[in-house]
N, C-alpha and C positions, 0 to 999 in steps of 0.2 A: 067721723070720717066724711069727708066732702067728698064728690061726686066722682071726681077725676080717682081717684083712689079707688073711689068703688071698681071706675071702669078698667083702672089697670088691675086691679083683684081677679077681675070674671075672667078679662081676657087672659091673664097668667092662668090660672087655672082650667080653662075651656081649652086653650093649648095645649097645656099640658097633657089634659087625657087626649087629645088626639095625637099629641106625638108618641103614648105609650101605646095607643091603639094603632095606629100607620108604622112606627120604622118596621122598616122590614127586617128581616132575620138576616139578611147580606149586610146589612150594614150594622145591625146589631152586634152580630162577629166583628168585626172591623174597630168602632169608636163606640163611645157611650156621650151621646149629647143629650144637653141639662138647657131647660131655660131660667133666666137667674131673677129675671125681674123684666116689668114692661111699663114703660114712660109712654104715656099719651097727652099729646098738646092738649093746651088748655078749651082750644075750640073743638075737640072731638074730633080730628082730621086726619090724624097719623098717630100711628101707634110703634114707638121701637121694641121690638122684642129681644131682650139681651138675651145670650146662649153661652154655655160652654161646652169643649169638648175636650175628651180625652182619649186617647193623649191628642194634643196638641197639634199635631204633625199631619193629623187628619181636617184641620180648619177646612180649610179647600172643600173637601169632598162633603161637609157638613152641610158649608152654605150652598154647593150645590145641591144638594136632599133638599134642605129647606126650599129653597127658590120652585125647587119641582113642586112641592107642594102646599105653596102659597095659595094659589086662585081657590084650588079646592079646600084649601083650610078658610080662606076668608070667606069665600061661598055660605061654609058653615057656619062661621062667626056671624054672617052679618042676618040668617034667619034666624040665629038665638038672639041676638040683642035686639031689643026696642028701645031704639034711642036714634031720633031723628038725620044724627050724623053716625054714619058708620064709621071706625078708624080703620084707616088702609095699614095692615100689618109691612114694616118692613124688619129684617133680622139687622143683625152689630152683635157681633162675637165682643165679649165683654172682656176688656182689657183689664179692668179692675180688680176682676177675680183672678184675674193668671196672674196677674202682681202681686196680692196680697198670697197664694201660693208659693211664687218664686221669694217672697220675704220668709214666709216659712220654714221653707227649707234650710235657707241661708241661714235662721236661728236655730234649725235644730243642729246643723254642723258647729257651731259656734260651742 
């Protein structure tokens, strides 16, 4: 596993407990958001965090949650890693998973 793997591995995962530890119970009600996977350039700079939510209709109100709390998630990310370059998290609702979904369905009606 090279380097960059590693670093989206940690950050997938270090995410992930804080987003099971932070949503709040309002929004818990509401949608259930997942993150799916995380792309970090090869220079350590930027980090995309893919997400889903469900249902769907709630995107809007997701990536607003997330954006609130970005500063204080990266905050945290960037005292856990030791790694010269910090990657600046941004969210991308992942298109790819609601596709291979919306293919799903269409083969179970078939």
């Amino acid at each position: 596993m090279d380097r960059i793997n590693k670093v989206n591995s940690l950050l997938f995962h270090e995410l992930n407990s804080l987003l099971t530890k932070e949503l709040t119970s309002e929004n818990k009600d509401k949608f259930l958001l997942s993150f799916t996977k995380v792309e970090t350039t090869r220079d350590l700079r930027i980090a995309k965090v893919f997400y889903l939510v469900f249902p769907a209709k709630f995107k809007g109100q997701a990536l607003k949650y997330l954006n609130t709390q970005k500063t204080s998630w990266q905050n945290t990310l960037n005292k856990k890693l030791v790694l010269k370059y910090k990657p600046r998290i941004s969210f991308v609702f992942d298109k790819g998973q609601e596709n291979a979904f919306l293919v799903e369905e269409i083969l179970k009606k078939i």
